[in-house]
C-alpha positions in Angstrom: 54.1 -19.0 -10.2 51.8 -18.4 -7.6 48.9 -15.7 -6.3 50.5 -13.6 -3.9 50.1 -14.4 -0.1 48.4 -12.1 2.3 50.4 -10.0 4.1 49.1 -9.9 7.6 51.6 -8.2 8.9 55.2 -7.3 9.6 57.9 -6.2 12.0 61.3 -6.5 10.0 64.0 -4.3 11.5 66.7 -5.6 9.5 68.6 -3.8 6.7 70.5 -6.3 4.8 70.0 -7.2 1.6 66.4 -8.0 0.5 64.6 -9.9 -1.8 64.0 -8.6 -6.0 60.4 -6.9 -6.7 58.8 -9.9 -8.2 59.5 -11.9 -5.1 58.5 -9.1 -2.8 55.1 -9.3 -5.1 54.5 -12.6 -4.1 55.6 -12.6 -0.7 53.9 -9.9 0.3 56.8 -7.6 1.8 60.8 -8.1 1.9 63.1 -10.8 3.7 66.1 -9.1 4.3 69.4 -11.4 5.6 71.3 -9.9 7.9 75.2 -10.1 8.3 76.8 -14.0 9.5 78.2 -14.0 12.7 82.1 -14.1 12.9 82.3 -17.9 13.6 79.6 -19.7 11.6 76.7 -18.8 9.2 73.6 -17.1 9.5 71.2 -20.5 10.6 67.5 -20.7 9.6 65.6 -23.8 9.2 62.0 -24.4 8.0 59.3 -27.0 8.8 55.7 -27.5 8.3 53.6 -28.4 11.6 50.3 -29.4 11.7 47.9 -28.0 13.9 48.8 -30.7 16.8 52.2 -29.8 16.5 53.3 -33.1 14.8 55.8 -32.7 11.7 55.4 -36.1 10.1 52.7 -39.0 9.8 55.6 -41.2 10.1 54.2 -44.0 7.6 56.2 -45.8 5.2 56.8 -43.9 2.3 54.6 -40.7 3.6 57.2 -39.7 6.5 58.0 -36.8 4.6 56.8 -32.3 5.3 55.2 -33.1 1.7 52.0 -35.5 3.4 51.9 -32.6 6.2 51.5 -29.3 4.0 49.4 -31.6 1.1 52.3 -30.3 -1.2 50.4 -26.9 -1.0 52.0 -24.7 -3.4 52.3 -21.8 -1.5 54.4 -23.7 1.1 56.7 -25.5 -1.4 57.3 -22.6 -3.2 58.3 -20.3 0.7 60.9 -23.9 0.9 62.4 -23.2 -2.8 62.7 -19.4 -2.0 63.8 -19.8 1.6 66.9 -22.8 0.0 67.7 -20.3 -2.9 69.1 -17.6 -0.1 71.5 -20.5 1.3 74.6 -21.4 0.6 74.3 -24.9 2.7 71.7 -26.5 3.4 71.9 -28.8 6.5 70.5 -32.7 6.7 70.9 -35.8 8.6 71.9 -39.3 7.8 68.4 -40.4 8.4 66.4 -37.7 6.6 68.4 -38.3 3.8 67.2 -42.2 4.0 63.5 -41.0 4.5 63.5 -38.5 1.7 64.4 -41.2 -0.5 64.4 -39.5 -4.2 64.7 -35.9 -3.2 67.5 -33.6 -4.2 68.7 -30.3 -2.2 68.5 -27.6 -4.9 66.3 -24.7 -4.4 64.3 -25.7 -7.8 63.3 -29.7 -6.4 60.0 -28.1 -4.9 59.3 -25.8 -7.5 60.8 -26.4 -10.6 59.1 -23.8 -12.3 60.6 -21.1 -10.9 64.1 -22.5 -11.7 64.8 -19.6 -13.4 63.9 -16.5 -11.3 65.7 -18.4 -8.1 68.8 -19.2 -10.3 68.9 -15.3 -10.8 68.7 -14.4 -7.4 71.5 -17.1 -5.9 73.3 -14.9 -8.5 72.7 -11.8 -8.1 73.3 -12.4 -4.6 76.8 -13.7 -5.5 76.1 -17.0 -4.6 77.1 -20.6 -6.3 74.6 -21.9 -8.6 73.7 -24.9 -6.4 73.9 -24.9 -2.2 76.5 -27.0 -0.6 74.7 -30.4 0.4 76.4 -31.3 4.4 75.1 -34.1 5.6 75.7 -35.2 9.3 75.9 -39.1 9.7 77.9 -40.5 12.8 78.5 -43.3 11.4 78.9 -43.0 7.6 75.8 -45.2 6.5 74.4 -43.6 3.8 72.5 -44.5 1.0 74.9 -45.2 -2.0 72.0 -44.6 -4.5 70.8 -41.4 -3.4 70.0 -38.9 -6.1 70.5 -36.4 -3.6 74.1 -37.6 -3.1 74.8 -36.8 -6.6 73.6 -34.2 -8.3 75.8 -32.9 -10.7 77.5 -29.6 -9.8 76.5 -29.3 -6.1 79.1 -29.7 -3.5 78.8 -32.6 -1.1 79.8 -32.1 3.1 80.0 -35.4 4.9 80.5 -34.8 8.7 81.4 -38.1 10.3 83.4 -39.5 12.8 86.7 -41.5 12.0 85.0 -44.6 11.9 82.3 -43.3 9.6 84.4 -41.5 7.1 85.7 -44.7 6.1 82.5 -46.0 5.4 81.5 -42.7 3.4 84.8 -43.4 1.2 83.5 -46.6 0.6 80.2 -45.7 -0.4 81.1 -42.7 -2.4 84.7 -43.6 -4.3 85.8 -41.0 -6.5 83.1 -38.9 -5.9 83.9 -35.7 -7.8 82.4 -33.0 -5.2 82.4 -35.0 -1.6 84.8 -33.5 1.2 84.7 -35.2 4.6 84.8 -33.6 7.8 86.1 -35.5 10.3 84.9 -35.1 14.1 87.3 -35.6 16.7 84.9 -37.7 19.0 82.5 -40.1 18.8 79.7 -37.8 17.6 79.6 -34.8 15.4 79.1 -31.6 17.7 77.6 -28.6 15.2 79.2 -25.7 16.8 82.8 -26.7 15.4 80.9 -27.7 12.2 79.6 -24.3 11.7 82.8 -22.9 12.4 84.6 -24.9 9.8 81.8 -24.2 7.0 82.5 -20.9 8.0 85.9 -20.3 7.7 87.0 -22.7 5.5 84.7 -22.7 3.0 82.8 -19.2 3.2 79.5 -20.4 4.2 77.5 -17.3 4.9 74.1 -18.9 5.2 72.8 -22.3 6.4 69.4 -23.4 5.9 68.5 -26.6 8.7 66.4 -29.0 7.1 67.8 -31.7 9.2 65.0 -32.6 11.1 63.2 -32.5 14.7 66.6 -33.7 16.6 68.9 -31.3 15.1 66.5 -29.1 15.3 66.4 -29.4 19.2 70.6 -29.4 19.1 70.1 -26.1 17.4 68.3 -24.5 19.9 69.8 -26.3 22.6 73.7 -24.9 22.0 72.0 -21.3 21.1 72.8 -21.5 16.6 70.1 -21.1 15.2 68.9 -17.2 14.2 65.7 -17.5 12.3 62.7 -20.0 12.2 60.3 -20.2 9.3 57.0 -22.0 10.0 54.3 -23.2 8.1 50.8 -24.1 9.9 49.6 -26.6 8.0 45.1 -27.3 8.5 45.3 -30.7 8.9 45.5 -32.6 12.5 48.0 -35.5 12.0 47.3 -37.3 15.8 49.5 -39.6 17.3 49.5 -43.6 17.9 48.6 -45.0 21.4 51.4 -47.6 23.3 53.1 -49.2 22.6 53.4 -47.9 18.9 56.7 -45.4 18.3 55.0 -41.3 18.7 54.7 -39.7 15.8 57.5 -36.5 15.5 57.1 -33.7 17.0 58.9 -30.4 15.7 61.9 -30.7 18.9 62.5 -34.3 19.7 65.7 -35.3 21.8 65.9 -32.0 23.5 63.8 -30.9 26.6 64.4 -27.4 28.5 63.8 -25.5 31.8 60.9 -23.7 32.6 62.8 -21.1 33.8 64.3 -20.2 30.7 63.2 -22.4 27.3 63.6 -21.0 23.8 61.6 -18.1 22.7 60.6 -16.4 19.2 60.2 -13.3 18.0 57.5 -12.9 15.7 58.7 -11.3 12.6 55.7 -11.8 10.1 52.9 -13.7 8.9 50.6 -14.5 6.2 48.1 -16.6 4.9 46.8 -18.0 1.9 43.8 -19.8 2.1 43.7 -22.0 5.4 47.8 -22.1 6.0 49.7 -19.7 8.1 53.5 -18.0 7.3 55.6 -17.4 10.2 58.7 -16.1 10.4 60.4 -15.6 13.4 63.8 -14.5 15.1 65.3 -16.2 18.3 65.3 -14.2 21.6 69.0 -14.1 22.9 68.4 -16.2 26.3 67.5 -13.9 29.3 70.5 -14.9 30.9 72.5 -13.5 28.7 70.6 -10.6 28.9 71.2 -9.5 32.5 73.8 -7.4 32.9 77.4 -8.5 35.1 78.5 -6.0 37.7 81.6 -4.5 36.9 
């Protein structure tokens, strides 16, 4: 395991079901999930940023949060606690490329702890391994990912018409794959979310799907709760004409008048790194009250 972190502080109001006493230990306090909305999961998604705000170096073969945190154990042990309280766990096409031999499962980052999370998915009535959903447009993914099959998890391909044929193709008689098929051109999350959520009982998502769905997230108002990790290290971007390293919201830009906003819910330290986690202020629109 791990020291514990240092609690700096904490404003949790909520009062659903927390986290056991040797997690509490370590962390420092509780995490307690609150109920799922009626029509999709409780979101929450988790990134490391470095101290210029950039999310990956994107190099070949070091694209990944690993090269941004240094693989510091406090923060890949906050990702395998964080996956362990979902029952999905969201990711694109092209993470899924990048990530190359990574798995999904709450254990991946910190194996040694296998045991203790495996208690808590159960005691939380949970399945033993997260559903996988994947969202890929047009079906081309990597036949040979070990993420694609690991045995026992359940595999969500969302995909348009065109794509799911190419998914069937790829993943023939795969034992755990369903296929959700958007009616359009390009998969749109909010009837995603519904369909995880009524038809399959997803409760809680975790969003590891990268800056762009990230951006959709908070674009279309889904996601809930944002953990962050400040990672010591300055990452810098490439001058033109060289591609811009990623930022943590690409593909998304908003009003001045009314952008995004957290809630700070705690934060701790250990060593140079920061913990945040943070809730999403409703939009002040949707604030103001109409006249009757």
């Amino acid at each position: 395991m791990i020291v514990p972190y240092t609690l700096l502080f904490d404003e949790d109001r909520g009062s659903g079901p927390g986290l056991p006493l040797l997690f509490q230990a370590l962390y420092g306090s509780d995490w307690r999930m609150p109920p799922a909305p009626a029509e999709r999961p409780y979101i929450f998604t988790n990134f490391v940023v470095s101290q210029d705000g950039r999310i990956s170096f994107d190099e070949p073969h070091r694209s990944g949060g690993g090269e941004v945190s240094r693989h510091a154990p406090h923060d890949v042990w906050l990702m395998a606690l964080i996956r362990a309280r979902a029952d999905a766990i969201l990711t694109g096409g092209g993470t899924l490329r990048v990530a190359e031999r990574h798995r999904w499962t709450p254990w991946e980052t910190f194996p040694s702890a296998e045991v203790e999370l495996a208690a808590l998915r159960a005691a939380e009535g949970r399945q033993p391994l997260p559903m996988l959903v994947v969202i890929s447009g047009r079906g081309d993914l990597p036949a040979s990912a070990p993420a694609l099959h690991v045995p026992g998890q359940p595999l969500l391909i969302a995909t348009t018409a065109a794509g799911a044929e190419r998914v069937r193709a790829t993943l023939p008689d795969h034992p755990n794959l369903t296929i959700v098929v958007a009616p359009g051109e390009r998969v749109e999350l909010a009837p995603l979310f519904q369909t995880l959520r009524v038809e399959h009982g997803i409760t809680t998502l975790l969003s590891e799907g990268g800056a762009r769905i990230y951006g959709e997230l908070l674009r279309d108002r889904l996601i809930d709760e944002v953990f962050t990790t400040l990672s010591p290290i300055i990452v810098g971007n490439r001058p033109p004409p060289e591609p811009p390293r990623t930022s943590l919201v690409e593909g998304t830009a908003f009003s001045p008048d009314d952008p995004p906003r957290l809630r700070l819910v705690s934060l701790r330290r250990f060593e140079d790194y920061l913990f945040q986690r943070a809730m999403i202020v409703p939009p002040a629109s949707s604030l103001i009250k109409k006249p009757a």
